[in-house]
DRENZA-395217 format. One record per residue (C-alpha): x, z, y; residue in three letters; chain. Coordinates in pm, 1 decimal, padded with zeros to 6 digits. Layout:
N
X	Z	Y	Ala	A
...
! end
This chain:
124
-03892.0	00041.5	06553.0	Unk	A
-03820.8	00438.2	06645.8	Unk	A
-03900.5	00340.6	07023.0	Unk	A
-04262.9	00289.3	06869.1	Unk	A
-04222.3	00505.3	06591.3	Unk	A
-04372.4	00860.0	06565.2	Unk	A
-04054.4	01163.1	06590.0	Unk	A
-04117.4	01402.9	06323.4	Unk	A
-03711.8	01423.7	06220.7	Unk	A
-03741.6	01513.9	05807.5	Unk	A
-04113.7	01493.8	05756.3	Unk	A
-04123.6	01155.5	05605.9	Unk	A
-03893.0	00940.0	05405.0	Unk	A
-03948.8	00574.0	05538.5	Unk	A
-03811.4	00257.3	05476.5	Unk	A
-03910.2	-00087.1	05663.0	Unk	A
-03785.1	-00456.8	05709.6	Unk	A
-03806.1	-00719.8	06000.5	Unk	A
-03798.9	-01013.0	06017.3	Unk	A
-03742.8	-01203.2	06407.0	Unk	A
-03708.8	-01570.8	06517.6	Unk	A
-03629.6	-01677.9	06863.1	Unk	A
-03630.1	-02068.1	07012.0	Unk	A
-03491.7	-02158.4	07304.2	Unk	A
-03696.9	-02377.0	07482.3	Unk	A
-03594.1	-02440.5	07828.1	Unk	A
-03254.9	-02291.4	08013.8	Unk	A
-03470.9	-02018.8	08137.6	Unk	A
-03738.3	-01922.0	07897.2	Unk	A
-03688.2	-01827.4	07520.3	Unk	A
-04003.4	-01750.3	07298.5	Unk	A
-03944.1	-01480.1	07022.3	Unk	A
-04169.4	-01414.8	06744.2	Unk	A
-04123.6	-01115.2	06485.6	Unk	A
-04317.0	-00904.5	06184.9	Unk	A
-04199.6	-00565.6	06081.1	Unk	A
-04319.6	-00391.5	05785.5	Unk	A
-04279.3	-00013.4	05758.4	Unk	A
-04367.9	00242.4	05419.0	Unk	A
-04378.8	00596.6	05552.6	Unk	A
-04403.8	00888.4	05237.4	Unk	A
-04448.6	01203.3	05422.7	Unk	A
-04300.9	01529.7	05255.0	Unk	A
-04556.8	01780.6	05330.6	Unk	A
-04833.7	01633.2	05572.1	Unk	A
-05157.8	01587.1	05308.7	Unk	A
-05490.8	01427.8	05292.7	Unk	A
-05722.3	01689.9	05376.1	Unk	A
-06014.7	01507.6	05126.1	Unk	A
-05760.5	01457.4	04824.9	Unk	A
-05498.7	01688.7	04857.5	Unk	A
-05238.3	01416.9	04780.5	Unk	A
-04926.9	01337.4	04997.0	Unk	A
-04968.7	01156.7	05293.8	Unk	A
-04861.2	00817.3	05296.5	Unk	A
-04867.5	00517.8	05598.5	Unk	A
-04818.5	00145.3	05530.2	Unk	A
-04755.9	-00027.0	05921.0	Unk	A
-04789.1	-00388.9	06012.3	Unk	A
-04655.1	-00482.6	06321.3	Unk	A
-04667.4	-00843.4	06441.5	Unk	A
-04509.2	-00948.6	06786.0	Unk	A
-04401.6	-01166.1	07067.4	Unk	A
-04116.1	-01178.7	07319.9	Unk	A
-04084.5	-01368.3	07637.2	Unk	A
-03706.2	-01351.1	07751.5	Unk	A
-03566.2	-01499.7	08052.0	Unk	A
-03206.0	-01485.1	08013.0	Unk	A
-02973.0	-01476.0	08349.3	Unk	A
-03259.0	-01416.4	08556.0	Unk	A
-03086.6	-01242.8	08846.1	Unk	A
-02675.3	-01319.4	08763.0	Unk	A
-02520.9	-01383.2	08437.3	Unk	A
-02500.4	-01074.8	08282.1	Unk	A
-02909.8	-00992.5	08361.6	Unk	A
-03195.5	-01092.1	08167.7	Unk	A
-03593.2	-00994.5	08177.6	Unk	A
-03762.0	-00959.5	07824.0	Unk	A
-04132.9	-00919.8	07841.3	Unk	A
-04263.7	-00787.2	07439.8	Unk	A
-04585.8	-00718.7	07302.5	Unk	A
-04716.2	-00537.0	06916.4	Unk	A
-04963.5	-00490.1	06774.7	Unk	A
-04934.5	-00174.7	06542.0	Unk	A
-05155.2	-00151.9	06260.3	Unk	A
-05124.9	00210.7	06075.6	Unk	A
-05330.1	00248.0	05722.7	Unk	A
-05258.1	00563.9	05621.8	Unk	A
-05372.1	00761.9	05306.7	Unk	A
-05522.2	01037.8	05566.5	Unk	A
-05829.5	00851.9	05696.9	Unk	A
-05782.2	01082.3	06005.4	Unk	A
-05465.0	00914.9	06090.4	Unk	A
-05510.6	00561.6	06110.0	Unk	A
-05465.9	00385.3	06387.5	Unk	A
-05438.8	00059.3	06583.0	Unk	A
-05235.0	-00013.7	06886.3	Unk	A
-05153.9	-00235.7	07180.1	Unk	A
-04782.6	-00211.0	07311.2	Unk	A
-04707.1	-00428.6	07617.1	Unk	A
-04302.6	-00335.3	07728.2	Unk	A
-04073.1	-00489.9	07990.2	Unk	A
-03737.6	-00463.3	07974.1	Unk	A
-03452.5	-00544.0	08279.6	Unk	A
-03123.3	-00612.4	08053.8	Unk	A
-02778.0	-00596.4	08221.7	Unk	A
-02434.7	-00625.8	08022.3	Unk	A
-02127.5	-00529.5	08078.7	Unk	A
-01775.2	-00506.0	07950.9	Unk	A
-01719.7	-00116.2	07927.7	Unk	A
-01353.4	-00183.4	07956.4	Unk	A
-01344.7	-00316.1	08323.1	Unk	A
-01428.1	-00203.0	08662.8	Unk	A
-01797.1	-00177.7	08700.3	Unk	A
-01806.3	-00279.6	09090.3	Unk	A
-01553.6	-00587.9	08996.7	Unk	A
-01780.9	-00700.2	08734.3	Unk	A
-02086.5	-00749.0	08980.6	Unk	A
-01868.6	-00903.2	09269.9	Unk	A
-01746.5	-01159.8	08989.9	Unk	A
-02109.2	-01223.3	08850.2	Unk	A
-02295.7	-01280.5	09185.3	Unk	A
-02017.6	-01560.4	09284.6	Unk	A
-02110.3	-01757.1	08984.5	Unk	A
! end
């Protein structure tokens, strides 16, 4: 998740896995579910009581509201919320967050006329 992620390009070596499921359950509503699981070694960042290398374990549980062709076709409204929870070897750098996000989607075929893509979506 690097839009939740901290940016510190080379100080850590990370590697994570998710896992998402998503259920449709009306024409206009899908519900989304997900857990990702993150392993962060840092390269030089230590803790300042032992001395040893940093290193952050993240749990991150969430939930997606989508409403797919909300305005025309190509549009869709995704509400998402995580919770982030940081246990790091550095007691000073644990953490636990909320992160509420709402996101306007709108696709498009990159090979056509941008205008005649919106004309053709709002007669539908």
């Amino acid at each position: 998740m690097p839009a939740l992620g901290e940016l510190q390009p080379g100080a850590y070596v990370e590697a994570a896995s998710k896992l998402e499921a998503y259920k449709g359950l009306t024409d206009w509503l899908i519900l989304g579910a997900e857990l990702s699981a993150i392993r962060r070694h840092y390269r030089t960042d230590t803790d300042p009581i032992t001395g040893s290398r940093r290193n952050d374990s993240l749990l991150i549980p969430g939930a997606s509201l989508l409403f797919p062709h909300i305005m025309s076709f190509q549009t869709d409204l995704r509400f998402d919320y995580h919770y982030i929870w940081d246990h790091s070897s550095d007691a000073t750098k644990k953490f636990d967050d909320h992160v509420i996000t709402a996101t306007l989607l709108y696709r498009f075929d990159p090979t056509e006329n941008f205008w005649t893509q919106l004309a053709s979506s709002r007669a539908r």
